[in-house]
N, CA and C of each residue as an Amber inpcrd file, in Angstrom:
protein
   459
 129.0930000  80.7960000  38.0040000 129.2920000  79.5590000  38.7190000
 128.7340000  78.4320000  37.8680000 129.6800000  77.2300000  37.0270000
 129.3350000  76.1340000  36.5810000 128.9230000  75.2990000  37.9260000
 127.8130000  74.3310000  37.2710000 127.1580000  73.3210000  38.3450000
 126.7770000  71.9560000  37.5270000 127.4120000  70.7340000  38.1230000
 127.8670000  69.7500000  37.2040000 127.0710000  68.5860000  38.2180000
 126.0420000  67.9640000  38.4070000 125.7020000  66.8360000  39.4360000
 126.2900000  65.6330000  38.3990000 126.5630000  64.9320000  39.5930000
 126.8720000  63.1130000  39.1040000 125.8020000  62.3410000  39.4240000
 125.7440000  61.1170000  38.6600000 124.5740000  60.7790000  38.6870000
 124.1490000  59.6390000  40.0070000 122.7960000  60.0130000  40.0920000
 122.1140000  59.0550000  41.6030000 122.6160000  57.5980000  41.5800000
 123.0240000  57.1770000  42.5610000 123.2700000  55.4630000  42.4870000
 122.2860000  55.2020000  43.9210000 121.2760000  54.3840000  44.0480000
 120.3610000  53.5920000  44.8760000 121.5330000  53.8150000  46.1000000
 122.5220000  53.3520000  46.3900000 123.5380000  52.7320000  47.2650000
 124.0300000  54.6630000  48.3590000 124.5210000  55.2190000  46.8010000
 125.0860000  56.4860000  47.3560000 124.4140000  57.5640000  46.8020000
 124.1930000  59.0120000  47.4690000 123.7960000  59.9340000  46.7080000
 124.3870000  60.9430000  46.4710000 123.2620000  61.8480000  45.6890000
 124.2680000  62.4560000  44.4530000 124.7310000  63.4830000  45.3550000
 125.7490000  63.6280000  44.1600000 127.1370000  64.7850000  44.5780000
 126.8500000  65.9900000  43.6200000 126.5480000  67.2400000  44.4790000
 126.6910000  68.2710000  43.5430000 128.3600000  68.8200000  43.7130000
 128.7960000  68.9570000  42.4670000 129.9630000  70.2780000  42.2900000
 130.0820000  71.2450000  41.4650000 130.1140000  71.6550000  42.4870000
 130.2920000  73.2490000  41.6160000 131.8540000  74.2140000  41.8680000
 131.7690000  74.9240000  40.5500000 132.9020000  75.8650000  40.6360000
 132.6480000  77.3820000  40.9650000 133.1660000  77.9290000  42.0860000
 133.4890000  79.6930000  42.4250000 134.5280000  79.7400000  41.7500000
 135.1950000  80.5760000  40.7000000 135.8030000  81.3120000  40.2060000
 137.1190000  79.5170000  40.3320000 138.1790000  79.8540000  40.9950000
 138.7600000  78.4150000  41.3470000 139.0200000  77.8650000  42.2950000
 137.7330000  77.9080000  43.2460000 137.2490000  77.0790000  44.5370000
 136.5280000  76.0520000  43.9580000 136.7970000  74.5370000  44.0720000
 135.4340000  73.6240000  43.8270000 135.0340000  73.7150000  44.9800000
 133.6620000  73.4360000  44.7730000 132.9650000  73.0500000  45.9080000
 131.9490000  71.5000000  45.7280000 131.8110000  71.1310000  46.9460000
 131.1060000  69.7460000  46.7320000 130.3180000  69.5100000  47.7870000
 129.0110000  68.7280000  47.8450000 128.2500000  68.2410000  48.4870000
 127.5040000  67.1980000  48.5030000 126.7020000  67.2320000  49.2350000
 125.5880000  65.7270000  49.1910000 124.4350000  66.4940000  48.9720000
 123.6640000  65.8370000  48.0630000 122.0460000  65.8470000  47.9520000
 121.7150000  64.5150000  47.7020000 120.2610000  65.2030000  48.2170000
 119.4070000  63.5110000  48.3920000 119.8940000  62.5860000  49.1210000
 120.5720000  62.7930000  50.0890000 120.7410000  62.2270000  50.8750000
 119.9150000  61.3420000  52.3100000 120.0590000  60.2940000  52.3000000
 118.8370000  59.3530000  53.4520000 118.7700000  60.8970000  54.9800000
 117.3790000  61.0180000  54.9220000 116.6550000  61.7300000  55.8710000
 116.7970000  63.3510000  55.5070000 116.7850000  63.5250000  54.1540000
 117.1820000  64.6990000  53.7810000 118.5370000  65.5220000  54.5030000
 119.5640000  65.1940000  55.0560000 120.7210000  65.7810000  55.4660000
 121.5610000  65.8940000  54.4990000 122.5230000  66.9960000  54.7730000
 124.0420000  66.7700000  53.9640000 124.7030000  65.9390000  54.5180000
 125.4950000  65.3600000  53.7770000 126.2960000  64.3110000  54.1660000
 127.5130000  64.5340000  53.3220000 128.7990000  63.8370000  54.1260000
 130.1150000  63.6890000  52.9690000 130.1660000  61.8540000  52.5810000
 130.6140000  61.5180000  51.7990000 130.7780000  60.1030000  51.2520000
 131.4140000  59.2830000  52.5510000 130.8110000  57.8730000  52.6230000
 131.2530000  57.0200000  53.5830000 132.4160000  56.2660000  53.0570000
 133.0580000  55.6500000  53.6410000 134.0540000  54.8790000  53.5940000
 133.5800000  53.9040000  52.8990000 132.5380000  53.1170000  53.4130000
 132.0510000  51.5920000  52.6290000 131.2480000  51.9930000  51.4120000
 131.5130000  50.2600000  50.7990000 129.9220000  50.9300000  49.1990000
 130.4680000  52.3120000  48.2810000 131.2040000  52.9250000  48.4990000
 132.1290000  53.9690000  47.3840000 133.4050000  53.6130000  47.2800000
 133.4630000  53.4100000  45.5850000 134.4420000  53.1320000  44.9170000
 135.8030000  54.5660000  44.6800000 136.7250000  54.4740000  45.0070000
 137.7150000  55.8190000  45.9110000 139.1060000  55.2780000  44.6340000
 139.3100000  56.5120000  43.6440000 140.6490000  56.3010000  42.4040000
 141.3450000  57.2390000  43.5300000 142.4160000  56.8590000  43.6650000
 143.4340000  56.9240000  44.7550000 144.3130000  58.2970000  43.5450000
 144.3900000  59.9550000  44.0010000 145.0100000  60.9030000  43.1890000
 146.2530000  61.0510000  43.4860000 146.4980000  60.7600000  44.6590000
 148.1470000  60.6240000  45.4380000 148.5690000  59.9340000  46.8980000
 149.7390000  59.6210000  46.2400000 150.6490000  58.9640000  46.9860000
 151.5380000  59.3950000  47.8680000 151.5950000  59.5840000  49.0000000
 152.0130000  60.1880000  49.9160000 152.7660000  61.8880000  48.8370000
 151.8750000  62.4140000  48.6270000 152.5840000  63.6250000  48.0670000
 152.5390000  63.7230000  45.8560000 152.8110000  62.4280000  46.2070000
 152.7300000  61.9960000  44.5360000 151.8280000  62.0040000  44.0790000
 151.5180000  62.4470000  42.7730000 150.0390000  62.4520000  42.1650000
 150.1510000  61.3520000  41.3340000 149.4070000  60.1180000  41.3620000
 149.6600000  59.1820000  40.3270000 149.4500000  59.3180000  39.3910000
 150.6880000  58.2770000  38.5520000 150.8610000  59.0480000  36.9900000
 150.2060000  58.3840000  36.4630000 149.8090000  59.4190000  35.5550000
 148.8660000  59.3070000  33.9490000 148.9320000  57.8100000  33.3550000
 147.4440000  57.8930000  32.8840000 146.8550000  57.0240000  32.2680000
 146.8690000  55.6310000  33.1710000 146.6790000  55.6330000  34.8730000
 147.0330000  54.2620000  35.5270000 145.6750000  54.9120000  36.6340000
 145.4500000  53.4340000  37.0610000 144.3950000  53.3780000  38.2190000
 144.6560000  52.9080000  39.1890000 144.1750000  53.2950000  40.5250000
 144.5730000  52.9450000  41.4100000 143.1650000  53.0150000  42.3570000
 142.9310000  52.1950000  42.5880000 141.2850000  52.2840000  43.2860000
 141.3870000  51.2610000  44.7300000 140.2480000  51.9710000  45.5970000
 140.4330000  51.4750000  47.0640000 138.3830000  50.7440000  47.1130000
 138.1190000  49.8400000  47.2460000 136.7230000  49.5820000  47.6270000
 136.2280000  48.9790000  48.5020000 135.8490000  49.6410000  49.7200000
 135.8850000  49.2210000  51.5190000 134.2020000  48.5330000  51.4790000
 134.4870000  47.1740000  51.9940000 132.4950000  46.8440000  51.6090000
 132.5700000  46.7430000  52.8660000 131.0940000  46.7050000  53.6800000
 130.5420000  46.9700000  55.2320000 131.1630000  45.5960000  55.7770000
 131.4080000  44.8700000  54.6860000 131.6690000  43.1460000  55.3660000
 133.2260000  43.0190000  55.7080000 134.0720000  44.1950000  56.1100000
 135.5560000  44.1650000  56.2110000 136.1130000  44.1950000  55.4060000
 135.7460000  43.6230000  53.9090000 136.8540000  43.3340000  52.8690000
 137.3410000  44.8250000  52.0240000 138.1480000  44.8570000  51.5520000
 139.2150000  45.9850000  50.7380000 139.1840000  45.3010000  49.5110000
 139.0040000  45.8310000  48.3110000 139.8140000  45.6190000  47.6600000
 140.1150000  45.9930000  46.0290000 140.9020000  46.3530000  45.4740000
 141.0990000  47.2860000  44.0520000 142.5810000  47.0780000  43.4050000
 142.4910000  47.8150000  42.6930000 143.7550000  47.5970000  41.9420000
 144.5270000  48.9250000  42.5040000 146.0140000  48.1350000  42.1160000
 147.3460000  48.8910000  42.8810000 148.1200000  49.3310000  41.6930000
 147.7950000  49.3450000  40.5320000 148.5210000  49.9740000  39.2590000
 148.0020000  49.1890000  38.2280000 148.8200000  48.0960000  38.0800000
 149.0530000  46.6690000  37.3750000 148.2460000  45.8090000  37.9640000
 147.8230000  45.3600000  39.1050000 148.0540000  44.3240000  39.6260000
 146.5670000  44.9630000  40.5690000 146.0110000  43.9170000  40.6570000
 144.6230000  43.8070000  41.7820000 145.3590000  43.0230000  43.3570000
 144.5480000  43.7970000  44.2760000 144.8020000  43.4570000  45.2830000
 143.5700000  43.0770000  46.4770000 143.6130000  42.7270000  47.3030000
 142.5250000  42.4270000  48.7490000 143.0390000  42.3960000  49.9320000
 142.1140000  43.2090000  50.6240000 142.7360000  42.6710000  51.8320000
 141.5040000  42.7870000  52.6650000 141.9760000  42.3140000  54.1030000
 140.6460000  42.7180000  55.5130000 140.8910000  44.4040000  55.7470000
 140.1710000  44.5000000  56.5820000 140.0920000  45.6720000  57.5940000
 139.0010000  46.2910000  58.4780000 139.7540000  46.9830000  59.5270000
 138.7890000  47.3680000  60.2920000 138.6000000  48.4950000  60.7840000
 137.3630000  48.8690000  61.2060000 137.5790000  50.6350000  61.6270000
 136.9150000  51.3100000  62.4660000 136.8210000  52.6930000  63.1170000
 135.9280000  52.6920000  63.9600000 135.4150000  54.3530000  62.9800000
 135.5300000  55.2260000  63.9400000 135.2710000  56.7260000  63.5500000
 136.7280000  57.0840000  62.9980000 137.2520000  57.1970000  63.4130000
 138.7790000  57.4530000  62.8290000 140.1150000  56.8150000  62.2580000
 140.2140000  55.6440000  63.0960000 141.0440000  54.4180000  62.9230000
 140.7060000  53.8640000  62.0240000 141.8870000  53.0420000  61.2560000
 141.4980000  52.1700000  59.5420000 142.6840000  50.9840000  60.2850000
 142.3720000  49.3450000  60.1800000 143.8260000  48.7110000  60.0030000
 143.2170000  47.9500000  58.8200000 144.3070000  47.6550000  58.3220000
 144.3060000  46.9090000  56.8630000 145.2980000  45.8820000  57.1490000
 144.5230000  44.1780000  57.1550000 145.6620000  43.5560000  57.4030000
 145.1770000  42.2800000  56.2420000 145.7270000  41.0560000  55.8210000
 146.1900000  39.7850000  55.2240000 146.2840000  40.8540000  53.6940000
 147.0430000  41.2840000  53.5510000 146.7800000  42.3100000  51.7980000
 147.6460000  41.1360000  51.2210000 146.6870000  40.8620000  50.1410000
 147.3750000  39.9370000  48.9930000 147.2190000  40.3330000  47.5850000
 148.1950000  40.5080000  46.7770000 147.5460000  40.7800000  45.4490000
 148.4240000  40.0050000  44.4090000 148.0770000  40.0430000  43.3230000
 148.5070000  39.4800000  42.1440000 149.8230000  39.8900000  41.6740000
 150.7170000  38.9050000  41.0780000 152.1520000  39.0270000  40.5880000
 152.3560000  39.7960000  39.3750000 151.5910000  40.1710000  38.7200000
 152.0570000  40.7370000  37.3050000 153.1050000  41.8740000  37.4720000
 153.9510000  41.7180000  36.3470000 155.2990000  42.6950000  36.4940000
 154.7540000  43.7380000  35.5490000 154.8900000  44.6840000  36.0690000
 154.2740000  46.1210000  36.1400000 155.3690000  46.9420000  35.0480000
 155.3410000  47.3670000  33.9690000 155.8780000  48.1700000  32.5670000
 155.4010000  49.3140000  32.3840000 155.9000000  50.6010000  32.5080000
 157.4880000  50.8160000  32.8660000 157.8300000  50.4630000  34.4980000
 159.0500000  50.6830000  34.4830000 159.3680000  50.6220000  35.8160000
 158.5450000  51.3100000  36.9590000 158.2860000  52.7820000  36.7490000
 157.8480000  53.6300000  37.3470000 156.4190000  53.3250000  38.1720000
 156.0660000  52.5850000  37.2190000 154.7130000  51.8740000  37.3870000
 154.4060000  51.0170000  38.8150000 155.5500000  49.6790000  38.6200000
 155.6390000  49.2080000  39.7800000 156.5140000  49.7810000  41.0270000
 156.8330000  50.8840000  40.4930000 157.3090000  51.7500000  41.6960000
 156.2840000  52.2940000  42.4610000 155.3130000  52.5800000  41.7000000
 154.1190000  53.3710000  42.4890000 153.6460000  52.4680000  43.1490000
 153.0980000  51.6740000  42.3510000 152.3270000  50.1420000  43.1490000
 152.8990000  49.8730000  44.4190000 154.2230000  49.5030000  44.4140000
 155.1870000  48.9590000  45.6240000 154.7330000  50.2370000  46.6400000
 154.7470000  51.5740000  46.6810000 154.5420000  52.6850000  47.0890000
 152.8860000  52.4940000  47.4140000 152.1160000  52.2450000  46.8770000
 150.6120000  52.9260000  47.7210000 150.5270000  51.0340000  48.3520000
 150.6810000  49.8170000  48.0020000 150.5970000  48.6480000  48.7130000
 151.6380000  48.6820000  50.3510000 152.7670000  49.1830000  50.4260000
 153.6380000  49.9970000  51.3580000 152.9770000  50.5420000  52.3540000
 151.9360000  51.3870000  51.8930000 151.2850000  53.0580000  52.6540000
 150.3800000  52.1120000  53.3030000 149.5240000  51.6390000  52.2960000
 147.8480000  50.8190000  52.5910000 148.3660000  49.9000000  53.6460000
 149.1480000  49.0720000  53.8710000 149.5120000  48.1780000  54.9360000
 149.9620000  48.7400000  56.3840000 150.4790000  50.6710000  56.3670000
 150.6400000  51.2750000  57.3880000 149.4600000  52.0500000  57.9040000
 148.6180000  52.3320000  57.0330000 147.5590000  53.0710000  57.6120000
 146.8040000  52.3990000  58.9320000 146.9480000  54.1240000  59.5790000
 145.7070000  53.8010000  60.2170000 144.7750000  54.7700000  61.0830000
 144.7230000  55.6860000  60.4840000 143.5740000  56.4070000  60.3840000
 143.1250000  57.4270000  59.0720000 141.2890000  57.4630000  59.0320000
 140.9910000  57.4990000  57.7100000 140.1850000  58.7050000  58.0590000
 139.7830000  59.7130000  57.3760000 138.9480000  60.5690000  57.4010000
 138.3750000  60.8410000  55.8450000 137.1580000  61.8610000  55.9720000
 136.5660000  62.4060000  54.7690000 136.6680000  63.9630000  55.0160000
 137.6020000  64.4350000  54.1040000 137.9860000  66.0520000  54.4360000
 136.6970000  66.4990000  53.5410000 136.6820000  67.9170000  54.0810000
 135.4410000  68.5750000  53.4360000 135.8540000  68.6220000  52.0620000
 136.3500000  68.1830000  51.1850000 136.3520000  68.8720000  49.5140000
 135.2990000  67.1410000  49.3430000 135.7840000  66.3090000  50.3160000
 134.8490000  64.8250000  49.8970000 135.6400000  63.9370000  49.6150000
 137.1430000  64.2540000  49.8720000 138.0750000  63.3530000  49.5620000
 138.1990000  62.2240000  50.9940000 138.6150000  61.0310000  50.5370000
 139.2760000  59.9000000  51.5970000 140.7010000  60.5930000  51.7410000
 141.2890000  60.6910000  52.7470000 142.3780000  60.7940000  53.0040000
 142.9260000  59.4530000  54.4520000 143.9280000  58.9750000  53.7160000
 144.1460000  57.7170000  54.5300000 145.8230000  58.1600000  55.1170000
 145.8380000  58.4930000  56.5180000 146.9160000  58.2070000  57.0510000
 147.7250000  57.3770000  58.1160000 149.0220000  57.4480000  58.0140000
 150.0540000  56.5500000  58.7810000 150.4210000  57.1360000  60.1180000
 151.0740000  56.3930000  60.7780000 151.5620000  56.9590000  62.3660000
 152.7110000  58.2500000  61.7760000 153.5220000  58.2410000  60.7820000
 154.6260000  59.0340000  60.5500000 154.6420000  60.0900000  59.4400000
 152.7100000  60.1530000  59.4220000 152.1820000  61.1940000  58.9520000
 152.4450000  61.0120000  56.9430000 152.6600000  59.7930000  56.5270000
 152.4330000  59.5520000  55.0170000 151.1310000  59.5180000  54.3350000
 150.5660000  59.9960000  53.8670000 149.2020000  59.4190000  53.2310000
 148.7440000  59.3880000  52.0950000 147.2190000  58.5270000  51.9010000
 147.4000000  58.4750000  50.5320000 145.7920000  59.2520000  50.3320000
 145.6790000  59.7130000  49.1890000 144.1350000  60.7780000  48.9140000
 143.5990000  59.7820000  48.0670000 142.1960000  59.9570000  48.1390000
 141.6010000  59.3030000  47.0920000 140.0530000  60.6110000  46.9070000
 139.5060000  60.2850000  45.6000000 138.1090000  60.6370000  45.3410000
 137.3090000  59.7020000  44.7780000 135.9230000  60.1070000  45.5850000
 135.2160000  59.2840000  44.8100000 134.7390000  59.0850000  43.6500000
 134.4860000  57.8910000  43.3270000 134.0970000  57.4730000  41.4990000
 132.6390000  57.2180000  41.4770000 132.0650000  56.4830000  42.1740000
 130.6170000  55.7950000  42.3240000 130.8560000  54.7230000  43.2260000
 129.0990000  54.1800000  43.3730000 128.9700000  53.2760000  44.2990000
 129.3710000  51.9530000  44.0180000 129.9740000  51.1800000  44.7300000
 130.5270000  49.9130000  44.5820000 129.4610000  49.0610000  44.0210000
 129.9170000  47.7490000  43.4500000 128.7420000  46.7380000  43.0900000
 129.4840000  45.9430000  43.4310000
């Protein structure tokens, strides 16, 4: 069994993962009041791995960053975006999303973009599945995955 920790950020704590044979596994240590915990929604920075089904393509970013103060906001391929939102235990709405015009090369590119800005404006409910992933879904069951990167600044 390899065992790989990421490193402590003040904000969030560390994540152990480890590999069984080809199970990852993941957790919280050091976590406030000594508990396990899975990653919160706010204050973690979330690279978005797929698109309703799609794994986004190589060499592009796609990042989601929820701060406690309502605001959203990351890049959609090409192009940075913001928006509000709100949430409770389960429910996510994401509403005024505005982002930047740049025309997105290759095509495919701003295909995706158009595709997770699409999703992000339907969501609305969010969970943290046990592997530690965000998983963000729609009423008609589309969603988009993300993992975490580190703590927001």
């Amino acid at each position: 069994m390899e065992l790989q920790q990421k490193p402590h950020f003040s904000k969030y704590p560390a994540i152990m993962i480890a590999t069984l044979g080809s199970a990852l596994l993941a957790g919280c240590a050091l976590c406030p009041g000594g508990k396990t915990s899975t990653p919160m929604l706010e204050d973690v920075q979330w690279a978005v791995s797929d698109i309703n089904g799609n794994i986004v393509l190589a060499d592009t970013l796609v990042t989601l960053n929820f701060s406690k103060e309502g605001k959203l906001n990351g890049k959609a391929s090409c192009n940075g975006y913001s928006a509000a939102f709100e949430r409770d235990d389960s429910s996510l709405a994401v509403s005024q999303l505005i982002q930047t015009k740049r025309l997105c090369r290759p095509s495919s590119l701003m295909e995706q973009e158009q595709q997770f800005t699409a999703l992000l404006k339907q969501v609305n409910r969010w969970e943290i599945a046990e592997q530690g992933q965000l998983v963000l879904s729609t009423a008609s069951g589309n969603t988009l995955v993300a993992q975490p990167v580190a703590a927001a600044e």
